[in-house]
ROPA-860448 format. One record per residue (C-alpha): residue number from 1; residue in three letters; chain; x, z, y. Coordinates in steps of 0.2 Angstrom, whole numbers, plus 5000, padded with zeros to 4 digits. Example, Ala and Ser with C-alpha at 12.3 -4.5 7.8 and 13.67 -1.06 7.14 Angstrom:
2
  loza  nunu  vexpa     X     Z     Y
     1   ALA      A  5062  5039  4978
     2   SER      A  5068  5036  4995
***
This chain:
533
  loza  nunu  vexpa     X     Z     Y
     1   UNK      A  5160  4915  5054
     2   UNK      A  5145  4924  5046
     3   UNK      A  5129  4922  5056
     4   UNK      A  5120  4939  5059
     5   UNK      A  5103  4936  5054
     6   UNK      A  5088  4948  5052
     7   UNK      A  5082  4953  5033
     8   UNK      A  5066  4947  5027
     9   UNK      A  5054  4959  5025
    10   UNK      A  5053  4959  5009
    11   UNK      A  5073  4960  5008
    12   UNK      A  5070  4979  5019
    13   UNK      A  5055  4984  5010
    14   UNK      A  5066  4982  4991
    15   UNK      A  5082  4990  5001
    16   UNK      A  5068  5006  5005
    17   UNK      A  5064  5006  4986
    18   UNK      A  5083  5006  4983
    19   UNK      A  5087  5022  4994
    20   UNK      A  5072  5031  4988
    21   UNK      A  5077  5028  4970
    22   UNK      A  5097  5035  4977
    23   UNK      A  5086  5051  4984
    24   UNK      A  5080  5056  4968
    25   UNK      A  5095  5057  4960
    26   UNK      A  5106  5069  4974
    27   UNK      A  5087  5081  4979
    28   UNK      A  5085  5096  4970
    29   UNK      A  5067  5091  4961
    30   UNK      A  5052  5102  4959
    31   UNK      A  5034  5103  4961
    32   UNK      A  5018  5114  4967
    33   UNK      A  5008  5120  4955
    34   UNK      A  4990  5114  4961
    35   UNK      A  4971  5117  4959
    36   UNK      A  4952  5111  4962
    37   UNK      A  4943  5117  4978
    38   UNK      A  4927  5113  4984
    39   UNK      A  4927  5109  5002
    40   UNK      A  4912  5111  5014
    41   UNK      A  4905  5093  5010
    42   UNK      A  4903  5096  4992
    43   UNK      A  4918  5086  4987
    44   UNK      A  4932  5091  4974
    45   UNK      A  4950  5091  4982
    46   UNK      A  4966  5096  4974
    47   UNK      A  4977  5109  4984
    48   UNK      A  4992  5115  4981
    49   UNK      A  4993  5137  4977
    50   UNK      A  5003  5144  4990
    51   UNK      A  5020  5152  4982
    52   UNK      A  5018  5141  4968
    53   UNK      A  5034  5129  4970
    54   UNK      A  5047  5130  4954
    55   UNK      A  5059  5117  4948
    56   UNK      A  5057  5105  4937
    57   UNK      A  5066  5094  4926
    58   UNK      A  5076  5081  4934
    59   UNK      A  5070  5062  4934
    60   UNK      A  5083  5051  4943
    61   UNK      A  5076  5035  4945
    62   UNK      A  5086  5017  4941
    63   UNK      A  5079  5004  4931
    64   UNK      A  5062  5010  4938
    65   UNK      A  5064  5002  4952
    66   UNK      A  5059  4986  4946
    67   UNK      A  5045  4992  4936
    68   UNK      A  5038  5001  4953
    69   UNK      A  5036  4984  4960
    70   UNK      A  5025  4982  4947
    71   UNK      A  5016  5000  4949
    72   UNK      A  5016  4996  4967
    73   UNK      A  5003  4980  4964
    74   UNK      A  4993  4990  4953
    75   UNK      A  4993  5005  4964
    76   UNK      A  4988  4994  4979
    77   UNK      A  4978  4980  4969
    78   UNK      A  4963  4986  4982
    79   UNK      A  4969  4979  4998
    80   UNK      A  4979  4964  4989
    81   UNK      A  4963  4958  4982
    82   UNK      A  4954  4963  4999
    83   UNK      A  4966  4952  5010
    84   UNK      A  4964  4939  4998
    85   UNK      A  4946  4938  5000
    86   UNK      A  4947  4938  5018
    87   UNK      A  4960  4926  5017
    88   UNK      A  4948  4914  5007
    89   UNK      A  4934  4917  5016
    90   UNK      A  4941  4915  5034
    91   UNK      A  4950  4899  5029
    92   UNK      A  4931  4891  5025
    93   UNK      A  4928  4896  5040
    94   UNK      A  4941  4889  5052
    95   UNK      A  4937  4873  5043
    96   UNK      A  4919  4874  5051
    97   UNK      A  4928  4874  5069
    98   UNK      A  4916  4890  5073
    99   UNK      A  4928  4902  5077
   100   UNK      A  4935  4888  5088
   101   UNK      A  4921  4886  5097
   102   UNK      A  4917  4903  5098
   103   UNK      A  4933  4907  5108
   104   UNK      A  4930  4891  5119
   105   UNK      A  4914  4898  5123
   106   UNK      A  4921  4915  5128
   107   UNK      A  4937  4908  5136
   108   UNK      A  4920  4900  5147
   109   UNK      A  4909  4912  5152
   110   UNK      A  4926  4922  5154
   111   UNK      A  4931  4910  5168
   112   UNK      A  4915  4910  5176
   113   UNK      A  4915  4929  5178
   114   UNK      A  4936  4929  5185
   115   UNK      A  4925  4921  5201
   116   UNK      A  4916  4935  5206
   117   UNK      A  4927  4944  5218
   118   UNK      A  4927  4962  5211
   119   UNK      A  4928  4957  5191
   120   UNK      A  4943  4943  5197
   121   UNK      A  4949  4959  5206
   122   UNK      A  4951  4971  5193
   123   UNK      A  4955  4956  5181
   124   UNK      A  4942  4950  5169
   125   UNK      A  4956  4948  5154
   126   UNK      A  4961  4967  5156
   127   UNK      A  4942  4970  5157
   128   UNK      A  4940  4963  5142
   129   UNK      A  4952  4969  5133
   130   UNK      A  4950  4987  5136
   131   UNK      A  4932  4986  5129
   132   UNK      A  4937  4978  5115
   133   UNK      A  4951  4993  5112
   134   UNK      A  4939  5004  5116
   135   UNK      A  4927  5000  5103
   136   UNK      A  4939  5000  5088
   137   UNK      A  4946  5017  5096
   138   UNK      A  4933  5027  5094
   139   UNK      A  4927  5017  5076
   140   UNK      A  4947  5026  5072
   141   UNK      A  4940  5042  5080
   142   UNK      A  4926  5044  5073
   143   UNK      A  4925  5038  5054
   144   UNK      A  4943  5033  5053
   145   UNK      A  4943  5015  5054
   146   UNK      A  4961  5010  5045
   147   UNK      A  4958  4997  5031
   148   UNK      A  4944  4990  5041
   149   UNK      A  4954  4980  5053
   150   UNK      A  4963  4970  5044
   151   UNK      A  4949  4959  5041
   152   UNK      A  4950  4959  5059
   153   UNK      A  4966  4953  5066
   154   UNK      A  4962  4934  5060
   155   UNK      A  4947  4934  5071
   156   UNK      A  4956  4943  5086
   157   UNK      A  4976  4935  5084
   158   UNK      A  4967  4918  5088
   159   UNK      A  4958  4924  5104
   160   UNK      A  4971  4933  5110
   161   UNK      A  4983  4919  5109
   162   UNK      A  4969  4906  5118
   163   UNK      A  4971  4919  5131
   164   UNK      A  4987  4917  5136
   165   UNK      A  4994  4931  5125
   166   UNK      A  5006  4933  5109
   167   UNK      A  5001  4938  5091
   168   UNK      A  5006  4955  5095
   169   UNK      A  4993  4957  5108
   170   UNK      A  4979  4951  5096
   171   UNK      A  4985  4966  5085
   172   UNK      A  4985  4977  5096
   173   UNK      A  4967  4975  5102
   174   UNK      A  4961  4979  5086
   175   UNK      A  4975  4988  5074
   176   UNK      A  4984  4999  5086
   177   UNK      A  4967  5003  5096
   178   UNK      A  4959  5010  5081
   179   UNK      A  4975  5019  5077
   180   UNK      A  4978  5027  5094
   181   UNK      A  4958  5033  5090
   182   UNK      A  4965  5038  5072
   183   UNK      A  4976  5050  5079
   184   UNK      A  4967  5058  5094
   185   UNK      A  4953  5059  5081
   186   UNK      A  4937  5067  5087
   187   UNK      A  4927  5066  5070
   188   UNK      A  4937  5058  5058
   189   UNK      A  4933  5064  5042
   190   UNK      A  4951  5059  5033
   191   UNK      A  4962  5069  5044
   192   UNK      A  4950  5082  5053
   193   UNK      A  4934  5085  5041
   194   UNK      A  4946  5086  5025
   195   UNK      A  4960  5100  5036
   196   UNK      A  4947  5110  5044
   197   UNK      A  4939  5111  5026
   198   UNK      A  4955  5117  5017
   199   UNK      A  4960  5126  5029
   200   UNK      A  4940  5135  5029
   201   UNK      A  4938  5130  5046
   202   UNK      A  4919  5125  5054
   203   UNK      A  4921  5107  5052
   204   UNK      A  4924  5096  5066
   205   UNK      A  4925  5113  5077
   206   UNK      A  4935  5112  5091
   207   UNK      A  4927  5096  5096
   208   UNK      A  4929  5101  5117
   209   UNK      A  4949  5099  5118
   210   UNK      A  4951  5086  5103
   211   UNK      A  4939  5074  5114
   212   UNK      A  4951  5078  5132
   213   UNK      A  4966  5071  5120
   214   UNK      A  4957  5057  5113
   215   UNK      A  4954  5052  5133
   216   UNK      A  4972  5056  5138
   217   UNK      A  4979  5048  5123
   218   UNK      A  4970  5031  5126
   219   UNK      A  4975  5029  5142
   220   UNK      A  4992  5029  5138
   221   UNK      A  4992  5018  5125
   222   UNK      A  4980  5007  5134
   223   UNK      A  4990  5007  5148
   224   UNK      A  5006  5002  5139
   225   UNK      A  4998  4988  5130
   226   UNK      A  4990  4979  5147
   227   UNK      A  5007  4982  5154
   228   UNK      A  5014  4973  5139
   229   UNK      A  5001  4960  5139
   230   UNK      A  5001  4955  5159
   231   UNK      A  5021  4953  5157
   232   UNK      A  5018  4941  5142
   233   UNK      A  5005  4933  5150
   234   UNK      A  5015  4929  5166
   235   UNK      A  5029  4923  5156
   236   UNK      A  5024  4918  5138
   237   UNK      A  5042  4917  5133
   238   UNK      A  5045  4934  5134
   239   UNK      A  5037  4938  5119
   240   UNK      A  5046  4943  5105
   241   UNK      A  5036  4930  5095
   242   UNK      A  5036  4915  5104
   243   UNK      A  5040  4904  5092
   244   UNK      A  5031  4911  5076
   245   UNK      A  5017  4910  5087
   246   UNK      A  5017  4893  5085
   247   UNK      A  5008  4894  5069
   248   UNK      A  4993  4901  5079
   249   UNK      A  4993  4889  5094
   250   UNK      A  4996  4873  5081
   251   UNK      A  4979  4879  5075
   252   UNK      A  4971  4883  5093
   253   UNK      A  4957  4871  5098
   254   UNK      A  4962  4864  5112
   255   UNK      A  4945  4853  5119
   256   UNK      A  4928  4855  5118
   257   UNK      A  4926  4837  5113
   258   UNK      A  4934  4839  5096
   259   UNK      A  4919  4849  5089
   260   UNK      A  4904  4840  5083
   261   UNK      A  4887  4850  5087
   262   UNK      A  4875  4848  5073
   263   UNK      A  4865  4856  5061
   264   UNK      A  4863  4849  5044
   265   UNK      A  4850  4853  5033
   266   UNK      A  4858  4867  5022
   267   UNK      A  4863  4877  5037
   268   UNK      A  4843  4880  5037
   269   UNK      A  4848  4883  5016
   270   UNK      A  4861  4896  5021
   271   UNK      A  4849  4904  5032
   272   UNK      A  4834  4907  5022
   273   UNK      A  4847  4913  5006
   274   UNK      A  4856  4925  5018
   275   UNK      A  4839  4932  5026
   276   UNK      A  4829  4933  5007
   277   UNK      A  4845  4943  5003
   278   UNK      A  4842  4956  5018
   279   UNK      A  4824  4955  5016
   280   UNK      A  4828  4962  4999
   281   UNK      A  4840  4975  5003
   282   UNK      A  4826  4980  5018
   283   UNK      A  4814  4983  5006
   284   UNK      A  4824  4994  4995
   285   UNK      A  4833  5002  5007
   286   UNK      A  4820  5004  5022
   287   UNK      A  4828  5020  5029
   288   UNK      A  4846  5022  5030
   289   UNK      A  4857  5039  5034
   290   UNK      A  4871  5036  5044
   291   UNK      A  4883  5047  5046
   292   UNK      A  4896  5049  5060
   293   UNK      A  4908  5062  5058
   294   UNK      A  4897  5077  5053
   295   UNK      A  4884  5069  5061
   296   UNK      A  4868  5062  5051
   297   UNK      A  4854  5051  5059
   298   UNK      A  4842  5045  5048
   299   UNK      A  4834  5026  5054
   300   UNK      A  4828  5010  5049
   301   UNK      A  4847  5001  5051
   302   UNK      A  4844  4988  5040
   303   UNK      A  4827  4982  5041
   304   UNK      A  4828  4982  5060
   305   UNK      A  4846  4972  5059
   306   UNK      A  4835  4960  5048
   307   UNK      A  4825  4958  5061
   308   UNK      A  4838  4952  5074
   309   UNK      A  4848  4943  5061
   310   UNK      A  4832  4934  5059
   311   UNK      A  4827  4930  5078
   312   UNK      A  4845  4925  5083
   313   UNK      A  4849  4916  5066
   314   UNK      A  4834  4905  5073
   315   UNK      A  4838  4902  5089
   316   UNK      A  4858  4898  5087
   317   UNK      A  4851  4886  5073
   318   UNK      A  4840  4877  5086
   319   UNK      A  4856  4873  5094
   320   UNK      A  4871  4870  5082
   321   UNK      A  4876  4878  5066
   322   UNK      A  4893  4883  5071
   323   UNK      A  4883  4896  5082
   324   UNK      A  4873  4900  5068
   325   UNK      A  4889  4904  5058
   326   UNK      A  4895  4914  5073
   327   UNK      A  4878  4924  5073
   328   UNK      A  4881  4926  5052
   329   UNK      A  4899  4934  5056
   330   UNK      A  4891  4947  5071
   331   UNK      A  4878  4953  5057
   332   UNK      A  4893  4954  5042
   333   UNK      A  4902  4966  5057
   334   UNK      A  4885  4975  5060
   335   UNK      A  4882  4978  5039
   336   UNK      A  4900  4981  5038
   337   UNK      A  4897  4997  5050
   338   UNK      A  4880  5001  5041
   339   UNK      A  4890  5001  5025
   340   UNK      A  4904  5011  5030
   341   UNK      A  4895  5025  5039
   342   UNK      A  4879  5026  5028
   343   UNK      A  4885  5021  5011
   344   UNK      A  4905  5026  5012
   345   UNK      A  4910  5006  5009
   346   UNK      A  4927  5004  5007
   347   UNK      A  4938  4989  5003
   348   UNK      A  4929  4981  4988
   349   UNK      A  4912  4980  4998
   350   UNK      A  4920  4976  5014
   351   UNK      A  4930  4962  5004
   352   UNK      A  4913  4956  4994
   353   UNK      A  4904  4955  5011
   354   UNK      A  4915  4944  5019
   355   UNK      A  4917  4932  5006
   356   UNK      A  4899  4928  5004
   357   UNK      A  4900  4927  5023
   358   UNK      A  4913  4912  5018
   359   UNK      A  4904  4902  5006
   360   UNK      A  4887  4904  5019
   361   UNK      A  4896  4895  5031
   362   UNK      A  4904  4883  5021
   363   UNK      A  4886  4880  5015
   364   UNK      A  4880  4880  5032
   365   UNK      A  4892  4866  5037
   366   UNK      A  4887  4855  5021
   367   UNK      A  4902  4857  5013
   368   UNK      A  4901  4855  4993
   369   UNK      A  4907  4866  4981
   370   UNK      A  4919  4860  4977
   371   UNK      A  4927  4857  4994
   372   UNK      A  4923  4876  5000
   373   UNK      A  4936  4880  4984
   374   UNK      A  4947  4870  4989
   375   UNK      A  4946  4880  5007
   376   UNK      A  4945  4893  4998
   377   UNK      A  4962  4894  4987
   378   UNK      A  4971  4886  5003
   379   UNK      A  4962  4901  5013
   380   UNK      A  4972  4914  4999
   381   UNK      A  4988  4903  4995
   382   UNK      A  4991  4905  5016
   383   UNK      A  4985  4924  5015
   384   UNK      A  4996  4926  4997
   385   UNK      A  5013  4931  5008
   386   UNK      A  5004  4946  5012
   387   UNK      A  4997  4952  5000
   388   UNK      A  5013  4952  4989
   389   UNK      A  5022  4963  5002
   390   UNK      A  5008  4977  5002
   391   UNK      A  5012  4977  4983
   392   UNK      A  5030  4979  4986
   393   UNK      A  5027  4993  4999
   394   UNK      A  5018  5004  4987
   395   UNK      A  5035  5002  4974
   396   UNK      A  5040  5015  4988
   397   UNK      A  5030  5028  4983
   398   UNK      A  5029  5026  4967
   399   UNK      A  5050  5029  4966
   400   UNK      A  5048  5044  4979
   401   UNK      A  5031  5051  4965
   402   UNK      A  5041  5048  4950
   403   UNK      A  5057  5055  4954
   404   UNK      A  5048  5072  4957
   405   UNK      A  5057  5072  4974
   406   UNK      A  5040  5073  4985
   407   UNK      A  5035  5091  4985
   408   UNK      A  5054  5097  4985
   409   UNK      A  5056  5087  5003
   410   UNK      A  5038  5097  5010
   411   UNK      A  5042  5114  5002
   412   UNK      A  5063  5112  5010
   413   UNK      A  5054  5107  5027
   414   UNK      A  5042  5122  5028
   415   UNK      A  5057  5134  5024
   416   UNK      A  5062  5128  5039
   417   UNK      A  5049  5134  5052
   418   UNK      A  5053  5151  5050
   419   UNK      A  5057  5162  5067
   420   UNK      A  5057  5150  5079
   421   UNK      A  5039  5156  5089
   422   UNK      A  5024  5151  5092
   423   UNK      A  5027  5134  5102
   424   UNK      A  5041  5130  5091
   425   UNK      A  5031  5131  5075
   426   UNK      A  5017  5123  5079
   427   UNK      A  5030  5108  5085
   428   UNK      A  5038  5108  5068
   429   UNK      A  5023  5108  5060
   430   UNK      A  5018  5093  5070
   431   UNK      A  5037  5086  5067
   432   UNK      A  5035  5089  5047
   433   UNK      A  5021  5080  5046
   434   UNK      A  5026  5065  5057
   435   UNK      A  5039  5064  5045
   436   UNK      A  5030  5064  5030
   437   UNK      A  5019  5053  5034
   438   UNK      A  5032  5040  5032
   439   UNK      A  5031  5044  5013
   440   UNK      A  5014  5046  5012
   441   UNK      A  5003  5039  5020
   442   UNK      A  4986  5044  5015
   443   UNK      A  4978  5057  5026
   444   UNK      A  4969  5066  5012
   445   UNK      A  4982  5066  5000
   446   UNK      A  4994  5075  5013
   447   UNK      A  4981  5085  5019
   448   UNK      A  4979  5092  5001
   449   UNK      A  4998  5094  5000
   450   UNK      A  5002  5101  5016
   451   UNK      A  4988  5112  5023
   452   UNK      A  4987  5125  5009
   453   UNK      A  5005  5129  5014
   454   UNK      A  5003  5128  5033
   455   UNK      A  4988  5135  5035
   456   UNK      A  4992  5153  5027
   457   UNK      A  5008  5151  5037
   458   UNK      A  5000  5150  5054
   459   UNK      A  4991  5166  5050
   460   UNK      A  5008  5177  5049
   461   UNK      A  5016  5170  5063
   462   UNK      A  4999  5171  5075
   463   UNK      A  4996  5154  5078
   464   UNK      A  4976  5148  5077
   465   UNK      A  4973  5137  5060
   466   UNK      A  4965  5123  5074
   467   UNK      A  4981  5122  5081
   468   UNK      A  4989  5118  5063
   469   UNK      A  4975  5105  5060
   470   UNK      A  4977  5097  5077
   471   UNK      A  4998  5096  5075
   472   UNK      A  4993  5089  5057
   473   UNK      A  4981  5075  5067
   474   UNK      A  4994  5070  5076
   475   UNK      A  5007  5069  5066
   476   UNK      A  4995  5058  5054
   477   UNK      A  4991  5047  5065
   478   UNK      A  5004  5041  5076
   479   UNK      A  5017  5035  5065
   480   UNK      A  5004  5025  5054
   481   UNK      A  5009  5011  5066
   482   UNK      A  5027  5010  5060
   483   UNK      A  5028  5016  5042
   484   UNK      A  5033  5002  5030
   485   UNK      A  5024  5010  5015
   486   UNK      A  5006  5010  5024
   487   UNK      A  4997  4996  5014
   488   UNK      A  4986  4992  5029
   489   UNK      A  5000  4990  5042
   490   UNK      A  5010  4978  5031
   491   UNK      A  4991  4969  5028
   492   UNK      A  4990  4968  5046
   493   UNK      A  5005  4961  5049
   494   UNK      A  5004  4948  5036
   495   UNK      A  4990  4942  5042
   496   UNK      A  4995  4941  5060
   497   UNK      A  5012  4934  5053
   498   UNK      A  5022  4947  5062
   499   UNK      A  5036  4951  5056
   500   UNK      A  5038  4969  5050
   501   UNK      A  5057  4970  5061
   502   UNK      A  5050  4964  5077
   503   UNK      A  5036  4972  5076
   504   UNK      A  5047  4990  5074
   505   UNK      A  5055  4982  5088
   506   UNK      A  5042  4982  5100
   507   UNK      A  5029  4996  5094
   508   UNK      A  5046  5008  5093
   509   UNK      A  5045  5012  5111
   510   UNK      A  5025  5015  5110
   511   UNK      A  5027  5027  5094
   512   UNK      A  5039  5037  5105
   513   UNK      A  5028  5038  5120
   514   UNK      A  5013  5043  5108
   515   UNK      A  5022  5056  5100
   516   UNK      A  5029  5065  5116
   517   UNK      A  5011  5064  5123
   518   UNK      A  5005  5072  5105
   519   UNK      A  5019  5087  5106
   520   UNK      A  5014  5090  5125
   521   UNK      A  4995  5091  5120
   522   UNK      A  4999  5103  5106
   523   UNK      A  5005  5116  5120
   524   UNK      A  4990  5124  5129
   525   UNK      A  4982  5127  5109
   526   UNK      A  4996  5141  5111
   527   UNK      A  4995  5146  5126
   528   UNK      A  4979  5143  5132
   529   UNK      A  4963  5151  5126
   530   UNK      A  4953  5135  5119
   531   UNK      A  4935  5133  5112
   532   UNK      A  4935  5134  5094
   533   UNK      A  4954  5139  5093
***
């Protein structure tokens, strides 16, 4: 007899590619005519003219399929070379045994605060963890966090397994918590600022009712992620990766005795190179505009975060370089905000960042050269798995772009919505676009696509165009978390070592809740008269 077993990821993602290729060979092809607008921010987006769909000649796709493997790596060469970095660089830094001792640490002061009565009442863990959630929630909810986390998840996998959770718990304090943000979005300029603008919309208007979903939405998922978490923690064994996660627990430091506390000389070398660096950057830089969603507040971030850096950089010297190291990767996150929300970093500055932070610590700990790229090329050739399926993903698109097949499938849904009402188009609006974005994935680019047709289409059936925008939020956001053709979920995953089928398996159920929740939320913006709708 055969034994069942479950395909490798990369087995369903070339299977995808297969199918997409079949698509374009039975859908009617055809495309939008498109044009340049100029959107409220000054930016140049292109958007489709409404009435503008013709046919087009055919372009079934065969042998392309392998060369969209190749197109998918050069398409997604960004975040492959991103996780690489971070792979490198996180790798140097295991080897110092920081990050070890920075979960010791917290496990510690963790356990001293279960014995306070109310703290161990409520439970110090689901304390924890719901801060953590909340933090990268309302990064995803106010400048979009997405890419951003996977440098995360190999920081957060380890703690979470220390505290008596699974892989999947780790990703869901950081990638699924921004995510949930993503989608009840109060600011985000990707999915909000870029709709309203098309759609000529005051940006981020509406603000009242998006922040009351944002709050209802995070306390369902929340709540189905502690409930998750508290059953895995009472029996470990239910977890669908029990046994991968044996990777992670093989590399869990397991007694306080096995770090050696020191600081060598060239910690204090790493110190002054990294502070003559942001003494440098202070003094070209002294004032810094930050922008949150439409936001802009004008300060000194980087000379003041010099300051601190410099003051705590002291002190954890004084007592080892592996809290020096620590401190080092609490400022990368804190210039990694600054960058982001003042100077629109994305992932080839996030990835630099993080790699200089890995050879500073590999400095720190007095490791040679030569040695720190050793670590380093272990760090990548662990990470490398990863990177090669976000290359694979993207042959997706490329089949689906190529075969001409993309703007037939939008144009055949929005024929579709048509006398049904009120309530009922702004549900397939939100349907339409939860199903596209398992084809494309970017919020601009499908903002661009699809709210030039659904915006004039709201107008003749009397629905508010902030009711269109918030369907197209949701529908942008939720089923980030389960699309094989986002980039950054197939990045997560790698790094996490997740497999892409059990984790459909277990965030399936989630992705159902969060889009009832989304379609029930789209209601009282039809029937209720709203601020700014």
């Amino acid at each position: 007899m055969f034994r069942r077993s479950i395909p490798h990821t990369y087995v369903i993602i070339f299977v995808l590619i297969i199918l997409s290729a079949i698509f374009t060979w039975f859908i009617p092809v055809g495309e939008f005519v498109r044009t340049d607008k100029i959107l409220s921010d000054g930016s140049v987006k292109s958007v489709i003219i409404d009435g503008s769909f013709h046919r087009v000649e055919k372009a079934p796709q065969t042998w392309q399929i392998f060369a969209a493997l190749f197109k998918g790596f050069v398409k997604q060469s960004e975040i492959i070379i991103f996780i690489l970095l971070i792979g490198g660089a996180f790798w140097i830094m295991n080897a110092t045994k920081s990050i070890d001792v920075g979960i010791i640490t917290f496990l510690h002061y963790s356990n001293r605060l279960g014995k306070i009565k109310l703290l161990n009442k409520l439970g110090i863990n689901n304390i924890v963890m719901i801060l953590i959630m909340l933090i990268f929630s309302i990064f995803g909810a106010v400048f979009g966090m997405s890419e951003e986390t996977i440098a995360f998840v190999i920081i957060f996998v380890p703690l979470a397994i220390s505290m008596g959770y699974d892989s999947i718990t780790g990703v869901c304090l950081v990638y699924v918590a921004a995510h949930i943000g993503f989608a009840g979005a109060i600011m985000n300029p990707f999915t909000i600022g870029i709709a309203q603008g098309i759609s000529g919309l005051p940006i981020f208007s509406g603000l009242e009712y998006r922040i009351i979903c944002w709050f209802i939405i995070n306390i369902a998922g929340f709540a189905f992620i502690l409930r998750y978490a508290s059953k895995i923690h009472k029996k470990p064994e239910k977890s669908l990766m029990f046994h991968d996660d044996e990777y992670w627990r093989s590399r869990k430091a397991s007694e306080e005795t096995k770090v050696e506390y020191c600081t060598p000389a060239t910690a204090w070398i790493s110190y002054g190179l990294a502070l003559a660096a942001l003494i440098l950057f202070s003094y070209f830089y002294p004032e810094n505009e930050l922008k949150i969603g439409n936001y802009k507040i004008i300060i000194p971030a980087i000379p003041v975060s010099t300051i601190l850096f410099a003051i705590f950089g002291l002190i954890c010297l004084r007592k080892s370089a592996h809290f020096f190291i620590l401190c080092m990767l609490l400022f990368t996150i804190i210039f990694l905000m600054i960058g982001v929300m003042g100077y629109t970093w994305y992932v080839m500055e996030i990835g630099v960042l993080l790699f200089v932070m890995g050879i500073l610590s590999g400095i720190a700990m007095n490791k040679s050269a030569n040695n720190i790229t050793k670590l380093f090329l272990e760090g990548a050739k662990d990470i490398l798995s990863a990177a090669l399926v976000v290359g694979l993903a993207g042959g997706i698109i490329i089949i689906l772009s190529e075969g001409k097949i993309v703007d037939t499938i939008m144009y055949g849904l929005s024929k579709n919505m048509q006398g049904i009402g009120k309530i009922g188009s702004v549900e397939i609006m939100y349907g339409i676009t939860t199903l596209f974005n398992l084809i494309i994935t970017s919020a601009s680019a499908k903002a661009a696509l699809m709210m030039p047709i659904l915006s004039p289409f709201s107008d003749m059936i009397g629905v508010s165009r902030q009711a269109t925008v918030l369907a197209f939020q949701f529908g942008d956001g939720f089923t980030n978390m389960i699309t094989p053709t986002s980039g950054v979920l197939i990045g997560v995953l790698g790094m996490a070592r997740i497999p892409y089928q059990k984790w459909l398996k277990w965030v399936f159920p989630l992705i159902i809740l969060l889009v009832i929740l989304g379609a029930v939320l789209l209601v009282p913006t039809v029937l209720i008269p709203l601020n700014g709708f």
